[in-house]
MILO-323986 format. One record per residue (C-alpha): x, y negated, z. Coordinates in Angstrom, 3 decimals. Example, Ala and Ser with C-alpha at 12.3 -4.5 7.8 and 13.67 -1.06 7.14 Angstrom:
REM residues 2
> x  y  z
> 12.300  4.500  7.800
> 13.670  1.060  7.140
REM end
This chain:
REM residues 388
> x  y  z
> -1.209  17.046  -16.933
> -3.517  15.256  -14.844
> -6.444  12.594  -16.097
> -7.587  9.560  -13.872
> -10.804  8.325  -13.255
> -10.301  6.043  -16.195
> -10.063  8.460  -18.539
> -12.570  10.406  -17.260
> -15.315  7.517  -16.822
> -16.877  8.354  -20.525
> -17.639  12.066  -19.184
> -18.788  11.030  -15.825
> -22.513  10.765  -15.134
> -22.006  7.611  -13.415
> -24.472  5.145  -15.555
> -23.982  2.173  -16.856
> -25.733  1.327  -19.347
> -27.077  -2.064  -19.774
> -24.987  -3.113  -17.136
> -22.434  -6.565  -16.372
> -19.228  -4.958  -15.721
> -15.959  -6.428  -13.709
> -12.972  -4.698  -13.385
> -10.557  -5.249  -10.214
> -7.230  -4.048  -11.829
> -3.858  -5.406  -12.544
> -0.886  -4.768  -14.860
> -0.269  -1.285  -13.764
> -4.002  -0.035  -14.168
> -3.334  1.955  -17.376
> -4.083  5.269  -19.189
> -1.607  7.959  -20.128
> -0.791  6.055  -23.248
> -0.068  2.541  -21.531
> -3.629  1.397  -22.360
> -4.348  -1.174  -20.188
> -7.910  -0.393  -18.230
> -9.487  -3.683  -19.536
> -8.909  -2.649  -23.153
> -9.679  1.110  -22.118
> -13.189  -0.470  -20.928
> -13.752  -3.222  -24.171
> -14.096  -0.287  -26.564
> -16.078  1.648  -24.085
> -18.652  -0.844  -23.295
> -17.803  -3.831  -25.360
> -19.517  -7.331  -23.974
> -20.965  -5.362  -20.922
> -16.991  -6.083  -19.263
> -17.763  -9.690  -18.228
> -14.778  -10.268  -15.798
> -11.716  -9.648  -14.331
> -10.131  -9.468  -10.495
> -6.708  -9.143  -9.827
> -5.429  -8.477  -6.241
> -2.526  -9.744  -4.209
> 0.779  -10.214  -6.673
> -1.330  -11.372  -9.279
> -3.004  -10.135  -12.360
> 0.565  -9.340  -13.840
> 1.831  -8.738  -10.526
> 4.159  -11.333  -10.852
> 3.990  -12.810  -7.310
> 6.789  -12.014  -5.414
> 5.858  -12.334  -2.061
> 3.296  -12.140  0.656
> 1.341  -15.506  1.404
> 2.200  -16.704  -2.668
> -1.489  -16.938  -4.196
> -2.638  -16.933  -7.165
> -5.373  -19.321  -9.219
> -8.515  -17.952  -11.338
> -7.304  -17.944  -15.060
> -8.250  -16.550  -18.415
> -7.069  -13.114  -19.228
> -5.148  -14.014  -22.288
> -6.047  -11.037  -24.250
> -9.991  -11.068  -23.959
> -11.244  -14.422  -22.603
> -12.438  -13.253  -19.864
> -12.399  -14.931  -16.413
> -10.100  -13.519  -13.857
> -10.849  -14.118  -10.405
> -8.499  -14.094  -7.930
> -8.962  -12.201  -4.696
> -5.289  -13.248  -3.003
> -6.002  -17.210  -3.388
> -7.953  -19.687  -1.639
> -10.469  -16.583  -0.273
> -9.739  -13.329  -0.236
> -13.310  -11.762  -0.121
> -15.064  -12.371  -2.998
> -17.640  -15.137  -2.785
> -21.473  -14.875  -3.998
> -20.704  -16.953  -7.212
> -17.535  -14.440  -8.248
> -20.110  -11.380  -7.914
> -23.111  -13.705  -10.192
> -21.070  -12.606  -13.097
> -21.643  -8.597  -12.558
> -23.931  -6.074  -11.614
> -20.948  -3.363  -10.715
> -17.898  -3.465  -9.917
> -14.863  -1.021  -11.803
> -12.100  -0.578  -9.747
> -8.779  0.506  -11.381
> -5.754  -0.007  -8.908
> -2.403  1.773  -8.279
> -2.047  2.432  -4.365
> 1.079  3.045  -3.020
> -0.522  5.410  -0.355
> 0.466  3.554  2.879
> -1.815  1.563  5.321
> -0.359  -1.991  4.835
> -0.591  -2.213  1.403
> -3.499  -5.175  1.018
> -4.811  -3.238  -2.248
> -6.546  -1.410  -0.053
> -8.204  -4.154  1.914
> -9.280  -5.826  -1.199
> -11.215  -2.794  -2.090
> -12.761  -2.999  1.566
> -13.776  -6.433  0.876
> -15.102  -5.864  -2.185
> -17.510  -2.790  -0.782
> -18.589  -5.513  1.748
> -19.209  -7.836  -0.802
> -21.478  -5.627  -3.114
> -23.666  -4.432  -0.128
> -24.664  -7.960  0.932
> -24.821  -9.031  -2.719
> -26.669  -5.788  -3.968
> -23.831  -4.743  -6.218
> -22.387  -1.533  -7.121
> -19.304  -0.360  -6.543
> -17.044  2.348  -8.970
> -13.985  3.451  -7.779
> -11.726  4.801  -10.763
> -9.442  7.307  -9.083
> -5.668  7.784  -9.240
> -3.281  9.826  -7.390
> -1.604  8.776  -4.037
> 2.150  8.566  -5.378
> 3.211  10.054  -1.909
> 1.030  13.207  -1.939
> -2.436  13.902  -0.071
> -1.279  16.268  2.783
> 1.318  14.467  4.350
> -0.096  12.322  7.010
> 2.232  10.561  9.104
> 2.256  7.267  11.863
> 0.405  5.853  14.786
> -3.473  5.075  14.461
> -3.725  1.129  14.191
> -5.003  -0.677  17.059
> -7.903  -3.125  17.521
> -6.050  -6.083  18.414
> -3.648  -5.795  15.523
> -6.032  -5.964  12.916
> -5.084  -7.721  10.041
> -5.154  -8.109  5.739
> -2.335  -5.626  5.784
> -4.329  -2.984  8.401
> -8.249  -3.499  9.052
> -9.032  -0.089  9.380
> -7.751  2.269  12.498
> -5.801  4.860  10.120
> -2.325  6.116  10.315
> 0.994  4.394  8.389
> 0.637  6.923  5.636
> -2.918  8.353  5.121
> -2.115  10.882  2.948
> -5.705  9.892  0.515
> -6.613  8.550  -2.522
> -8.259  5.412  -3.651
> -11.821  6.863  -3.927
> -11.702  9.010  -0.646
> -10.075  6.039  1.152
> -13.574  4.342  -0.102
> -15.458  6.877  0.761
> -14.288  7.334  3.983
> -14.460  3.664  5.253
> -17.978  3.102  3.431
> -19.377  5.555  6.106
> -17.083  5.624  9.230
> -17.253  1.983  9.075
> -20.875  1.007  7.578
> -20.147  -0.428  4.582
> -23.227  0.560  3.318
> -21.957  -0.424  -0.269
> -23.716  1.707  -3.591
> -20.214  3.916  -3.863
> -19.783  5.991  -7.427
> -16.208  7.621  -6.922
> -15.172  8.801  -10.892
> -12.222  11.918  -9.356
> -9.195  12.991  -11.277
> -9.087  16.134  -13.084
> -6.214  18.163  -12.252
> -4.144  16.724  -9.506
> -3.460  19.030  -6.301
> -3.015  17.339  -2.953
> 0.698  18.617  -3.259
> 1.915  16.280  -5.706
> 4.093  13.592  -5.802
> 3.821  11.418  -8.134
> 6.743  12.637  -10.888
> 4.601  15.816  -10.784
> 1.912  14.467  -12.346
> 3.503  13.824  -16.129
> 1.668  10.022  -15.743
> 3.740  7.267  -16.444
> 4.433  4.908  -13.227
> 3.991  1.355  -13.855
> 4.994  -0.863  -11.019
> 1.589  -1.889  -8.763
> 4.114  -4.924  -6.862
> 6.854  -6.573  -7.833
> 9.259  -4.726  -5.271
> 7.524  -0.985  -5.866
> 9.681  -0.421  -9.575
> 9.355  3.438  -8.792
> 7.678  6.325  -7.355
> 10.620  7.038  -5.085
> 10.260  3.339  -3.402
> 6.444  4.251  -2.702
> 8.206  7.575  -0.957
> 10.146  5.441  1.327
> 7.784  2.406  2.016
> 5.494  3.809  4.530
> 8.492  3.681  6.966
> 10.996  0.874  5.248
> 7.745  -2.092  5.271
> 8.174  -2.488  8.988
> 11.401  -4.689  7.802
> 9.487  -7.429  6.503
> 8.678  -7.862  10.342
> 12.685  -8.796  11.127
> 15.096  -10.895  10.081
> 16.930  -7.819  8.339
> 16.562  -7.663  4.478
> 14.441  -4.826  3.312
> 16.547  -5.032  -0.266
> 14.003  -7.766  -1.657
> 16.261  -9.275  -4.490
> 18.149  -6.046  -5.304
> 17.596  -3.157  -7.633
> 15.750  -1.110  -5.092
> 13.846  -2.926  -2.680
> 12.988  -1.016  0.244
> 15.334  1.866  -0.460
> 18.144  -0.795  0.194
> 18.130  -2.353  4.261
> 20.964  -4.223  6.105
> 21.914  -7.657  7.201
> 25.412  -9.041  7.567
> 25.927  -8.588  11.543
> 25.085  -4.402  11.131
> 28.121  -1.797  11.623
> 27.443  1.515  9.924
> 29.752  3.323  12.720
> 27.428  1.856  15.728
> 24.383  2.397  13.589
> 25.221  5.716  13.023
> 26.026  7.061  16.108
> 23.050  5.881  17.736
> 20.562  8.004  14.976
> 22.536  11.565  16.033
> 20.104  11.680  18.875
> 17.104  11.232  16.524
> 16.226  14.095  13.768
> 15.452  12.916  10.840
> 15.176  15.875  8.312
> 14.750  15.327  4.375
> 17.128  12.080  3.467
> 20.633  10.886  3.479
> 21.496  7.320  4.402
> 24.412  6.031  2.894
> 26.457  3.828  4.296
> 26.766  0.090  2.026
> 27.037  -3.207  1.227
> 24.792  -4.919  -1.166
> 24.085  -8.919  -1.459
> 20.103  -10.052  -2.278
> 19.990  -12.807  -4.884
> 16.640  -13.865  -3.339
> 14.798  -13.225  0.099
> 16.497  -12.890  3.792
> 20.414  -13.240  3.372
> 19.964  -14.361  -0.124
> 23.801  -14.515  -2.057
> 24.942  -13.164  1.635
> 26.929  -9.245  1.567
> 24.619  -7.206  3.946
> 26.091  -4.142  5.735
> 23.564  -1.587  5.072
> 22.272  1.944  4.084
> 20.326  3.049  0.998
> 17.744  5.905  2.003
> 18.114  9.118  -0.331
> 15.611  11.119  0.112
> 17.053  14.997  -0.562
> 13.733  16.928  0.240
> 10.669  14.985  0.240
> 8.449  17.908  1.909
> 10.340  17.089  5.065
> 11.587  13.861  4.836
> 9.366  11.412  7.403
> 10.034  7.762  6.295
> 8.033  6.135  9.571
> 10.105  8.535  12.106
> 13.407  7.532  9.972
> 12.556  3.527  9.830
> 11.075  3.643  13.510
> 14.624  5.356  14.484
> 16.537  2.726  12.390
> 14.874  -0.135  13.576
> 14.828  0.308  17.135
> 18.970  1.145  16.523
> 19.258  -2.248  15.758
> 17.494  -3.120  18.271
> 19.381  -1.637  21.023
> 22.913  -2.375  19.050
> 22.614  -5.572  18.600
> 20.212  -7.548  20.808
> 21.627  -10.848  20.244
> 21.662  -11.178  16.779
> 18.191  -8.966  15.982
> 15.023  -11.216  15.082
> 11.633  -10.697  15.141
> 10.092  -12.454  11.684
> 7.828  -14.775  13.200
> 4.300  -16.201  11.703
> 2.557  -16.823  9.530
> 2.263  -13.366  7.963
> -0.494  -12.167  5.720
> -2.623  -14.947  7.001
> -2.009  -14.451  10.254
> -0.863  -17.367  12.383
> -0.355  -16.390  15.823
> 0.099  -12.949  16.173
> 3.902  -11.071  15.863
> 4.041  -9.790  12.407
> 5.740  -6.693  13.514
> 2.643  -5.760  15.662
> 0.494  -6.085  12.465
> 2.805  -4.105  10.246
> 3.372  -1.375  13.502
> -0.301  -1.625  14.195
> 0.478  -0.955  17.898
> 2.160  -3.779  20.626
> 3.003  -0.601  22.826
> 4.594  0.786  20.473
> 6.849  -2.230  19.295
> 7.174  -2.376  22.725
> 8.534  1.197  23.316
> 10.806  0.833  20.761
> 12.584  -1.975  22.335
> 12.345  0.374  25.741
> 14.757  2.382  24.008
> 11.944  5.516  23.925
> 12.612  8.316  21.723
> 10.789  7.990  18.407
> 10.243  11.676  18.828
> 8.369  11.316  22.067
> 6.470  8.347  20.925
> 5.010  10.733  17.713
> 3.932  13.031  20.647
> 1.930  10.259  22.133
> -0.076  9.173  19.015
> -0.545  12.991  18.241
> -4.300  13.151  19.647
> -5.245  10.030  18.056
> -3.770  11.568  14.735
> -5.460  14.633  15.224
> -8.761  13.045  15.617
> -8.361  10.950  12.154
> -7.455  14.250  10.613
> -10.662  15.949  11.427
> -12.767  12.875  9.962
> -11.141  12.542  7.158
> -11.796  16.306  6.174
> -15.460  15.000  4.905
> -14.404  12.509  2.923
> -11.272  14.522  0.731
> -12.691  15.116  -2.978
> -9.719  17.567  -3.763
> -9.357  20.735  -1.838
REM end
């Protein structure tokens, strides 16, 4: 059994006594027993917790979608002012960081570059170095281990809210050495305390660590939809649905003018060890083809120490592409914020490689190409990894 930072801040020599305390958190930031970090923090340090952020979703992650913000409120259980960081502004402003003197951070991470937890973190670090705050990461694992390390490096011109930071689709790091490693490599310059786990191995997944998952997003309900996002997100950048409004979101993907023969045939020149997909039809009750039956596949992964959900989605995707060029769809903007710009380069990180894709080039060939960039990011990130 494992224990997160939270549960380890009371034995950490990280001090804070005396000191305002916010907490950026949201409904999933909770101890082994369901304890919800806020209340974890109240009996630790009683009237030193001033505030509360919450991060894209909302405090209770209700939000559905992207580009849906969320107002400053009152935390119903304390009183205390939460400020949002996915409203009007998502860095936090000079009068949200009066209220503190360091910041707790307490947030589940899905371990995959475009999820804008991250980013909020990164925003955060900026904001306590120019305000002459500090910042405490509280870490948790990365529900998709900390060895795999898959995907392209992200480009300059495709960064974004969901990708500021050139690292791969799935980083294969925690929270804390994700803030550790872009407080340096990108100077930050922010006062960093990381609090580490005790007892997690790099090798994990998530089920292995006998910690109860509570959903960080509306559409992430389990550990096995984190498993499949790093390669299934690029969907939100078509007009195919990625299973929003079903029971599994991003394990489900289709849209009503798919074939599974066609489909199929096209992925036997592609390997794509470790899953299943099985052929389906499922109608959304919200989202793209809402109430619409959308010929599909659900994604079962059979061995997750092989399966590669970026190769798999990258091979799926650009299937469509070349099966049906007429009715295929690029989303267009606004996405994340971003008004101009494709939303598929943001989520791939890469024009080239969007473009390669719809070249027909093998996925296989294209992993080859982003293999010394990879290998580069590897190396740094050596520094920065807390458990070895």
């Amino acid at each position: 059994m494992i224990t997160i930072g939270l549960e380890n801040l009371a034995e950490s020599n990280v001090d804070l006594l005396g000191k305002r305390l916010g907490l950026l958190c949201n409904q999933a930031s909770t101890d082994h027993h369901l304890r919800h970090s806020r209340d974890v923090l109240l009996d630790l340090y009683g009237s030193q917790l001033t505030c509360l952020y919450s991060p894209q979703h909302g405090f209770f992650s209700e939000q559905q979608d992207n580009m849906i913000e969320s107002d400053h409120s009152s935390d119903p259980v304390s009183g205390l002012p939460v400020f949002s960081l996915y409203g009007e502004s998502r860095k936090p402003t000079e009068a949200m960081f009066a209220h503190l003197d360091v910041l707790l951070i307490d947030i589940v991470d899905v371990g995959t570059r475009v999820y804008t937890f991250l980013y909020t973190m990164a925003y955060c670090m900026e904001a306590a170095a120019l305000y002459g705050k500090q910042i405490v990461v509280l870490d948790r694992p990365n529900p998709i281990d900390g060895e795999t390390v898959e995907g392209n490096i992200l480009q300059d011109d495709c960064t974004s809210f969901v990708g500021l930071y050139p690292i791969p689709m799935r980083h294969g790091m925690t929270f804390g050495e994700l803030a550790l490693y872009i407080n340096k490599e990108f100077n930050i310059g922010a006062d960093l305390r990381v609090v580490s786990m005790e007892g997690w191995k790099r090798s994990m997944l998530f089920r292995d660590t006998g910690f109860p998952w509570v959903a960080p997003s509306p559409n992430m309900p389990t550990p096995e939809t984190a498993l499949v996002y790093p390669g299934q997100v690029i969907w939100e950048g078509t007009n195919c649905s990625e299973g929003r409004g079903t029971t599994l979101p991003f394990e489900f993907v289709g849209a009503p003018f798919w074939e599974h023969g066609p489909i199929l045939k096209y992925l036997e020149a592609t390997e794509l060890p470790g899953c299943y997909l099985r052929p389906l039809v499922f109608q959304p009750t919200s989202g793209k083809w809402a109430e619409q039956a959308c010929i599909g596949f659900q994604i079962h992964v059979t061995d997750p120490d092989t399966f590669l959900p970026y190769r798999t989605s990258l091979a799926l995707l650009q299937a469509v592409m070349q099966c049906y060029p007429r009715e295929f769809q690029y989303k267009q903007p606004p996405y994340e914020y971003e008004f101009e710009r494709l939303p598929m380069d943001l989520i791939l990180g890469d024009v080239l490689l969007r473009r390669a894709l719809e070249d027909g080039e093998s996925c296989v060939l294209l992993e080859e190409k982003w293999q010394s960039e990879l290998t580069v990011f590897l190396e740094n990130r050596k520094k920065y990894l807390i458990y070895n």
